[in-house]
N, C-alpha and C positions, 0 to 999 in steps of 0.2 A: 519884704519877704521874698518875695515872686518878681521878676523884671519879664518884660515882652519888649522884643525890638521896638523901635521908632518907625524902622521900615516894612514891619510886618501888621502893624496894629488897622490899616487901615484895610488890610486883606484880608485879616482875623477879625476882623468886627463883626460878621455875620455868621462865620464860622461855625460857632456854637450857642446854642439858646437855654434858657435855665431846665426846660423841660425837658435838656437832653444829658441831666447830670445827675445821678445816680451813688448816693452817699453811702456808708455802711452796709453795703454788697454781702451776703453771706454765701463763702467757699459753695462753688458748682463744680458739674460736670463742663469743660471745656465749649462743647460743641452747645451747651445750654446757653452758657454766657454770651459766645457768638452770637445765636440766635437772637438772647434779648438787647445786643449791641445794636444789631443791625434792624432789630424792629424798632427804636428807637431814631433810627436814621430816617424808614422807613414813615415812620408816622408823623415826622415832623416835614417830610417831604422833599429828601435829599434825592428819596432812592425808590427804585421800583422795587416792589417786593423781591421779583426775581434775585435782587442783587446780595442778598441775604444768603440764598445756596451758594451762589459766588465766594464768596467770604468765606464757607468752609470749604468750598474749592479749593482755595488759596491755602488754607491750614494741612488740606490735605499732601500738598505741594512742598510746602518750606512752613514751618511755626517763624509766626508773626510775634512770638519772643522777641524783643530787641534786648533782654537783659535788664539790669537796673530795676527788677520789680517792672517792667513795661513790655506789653503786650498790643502792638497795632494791630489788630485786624482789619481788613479791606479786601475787595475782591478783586476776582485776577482779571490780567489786560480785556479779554472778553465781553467781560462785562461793564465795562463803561459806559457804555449804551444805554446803562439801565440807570445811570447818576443823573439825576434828574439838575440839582446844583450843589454845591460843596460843600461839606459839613463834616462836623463830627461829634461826635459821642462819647461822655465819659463815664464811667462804674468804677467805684472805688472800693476795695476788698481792703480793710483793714488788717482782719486776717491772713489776707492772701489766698488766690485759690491757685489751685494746681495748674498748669499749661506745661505739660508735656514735661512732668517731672518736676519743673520748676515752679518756684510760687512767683507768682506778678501781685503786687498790691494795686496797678495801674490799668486798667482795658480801657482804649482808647480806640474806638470805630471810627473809621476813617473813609469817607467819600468824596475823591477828587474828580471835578467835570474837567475835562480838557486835561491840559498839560498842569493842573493844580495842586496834582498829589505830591508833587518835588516839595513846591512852596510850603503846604501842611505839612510836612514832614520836616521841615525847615522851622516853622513855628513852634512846633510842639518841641525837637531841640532844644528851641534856645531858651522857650519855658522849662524846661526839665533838664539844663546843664551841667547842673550839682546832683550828684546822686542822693544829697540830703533832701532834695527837692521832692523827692517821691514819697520819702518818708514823711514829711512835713504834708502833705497833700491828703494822707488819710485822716487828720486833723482840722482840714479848711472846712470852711460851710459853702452852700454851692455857688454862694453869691461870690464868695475869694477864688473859687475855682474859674466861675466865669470872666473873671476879672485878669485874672492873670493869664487866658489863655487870648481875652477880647481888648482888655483894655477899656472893654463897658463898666458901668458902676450901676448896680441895679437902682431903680426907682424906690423909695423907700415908701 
């Protein structure tokens, strides 16, 4: 269904962990969803709390809309500081919620240490390169979601 590079899978391995995957999401306020991305990132121990206000920094700046139903949120250059290490977060809106007019089925939090944000953004890509890919995604269970972002197969 789902492909992940060959050349990404061993960078994306760590990436995302099951308790940061968020299945049949019901439609928010914007800045709400932020907040539960990035406490997510937060808890799992990518990010300094700080890095949460960050992130709607950043929305305040440019919408992290990419289009396709997807929505990166991530904080602005400043705050790197506060990325403890790499990771990301996903919420999955069946429905779709609003982001700035637009509906995203996909919010994807994103914390890059160092120069990693390229890479993640590069991953997430080549996972999500068919716009049917998004669609098909409010349908996965979290273990296909993790899988397709890690290349992990959960323990049964």
């Amino acid at each position: 269904m789902f492909g992940y590079g060959k050349k990404n899978v061993e960078k994306s391995a760590e990436l995302l962990e099951l308790g940061n995957i968020r299945l049949n999401c019901k439609p928010g306020e914007k800045e709400a969803v932020i907040r539960e991305v990035g406490q997510l990132l937060y808890q799992c121990g990518c990010v300094e709390e700080s890095y949460i206000e960050a992130m709607l920094q950043r929305e305040l700046t440019f919408s992290t809309n990419i289009g396709n139903g997807i929505a990166l949120p991530h904080g602005v250059e400043a705050a790197k500081k506060s990325v403890k290490r790499s990771g990301i977060a996903v919420m999955v809106f069946p429905e779709g919620t609003d982001w700035g007019g637009e509906k995203v089925k996909l919010v994807i939090g994103i914390a890059g240490a160092g120069e990693e944000h390229l890479e993640i953004l590069s991953i997430i890509a080549e996972c999500l390169a068919d716009p049917a890919d998004v669609e098909r995604i409010t349908g996965c269970s979290a273990e296909e979601i993790l899988t397709m972002f890690t290349g992990k197969r959960c323990p049964q």
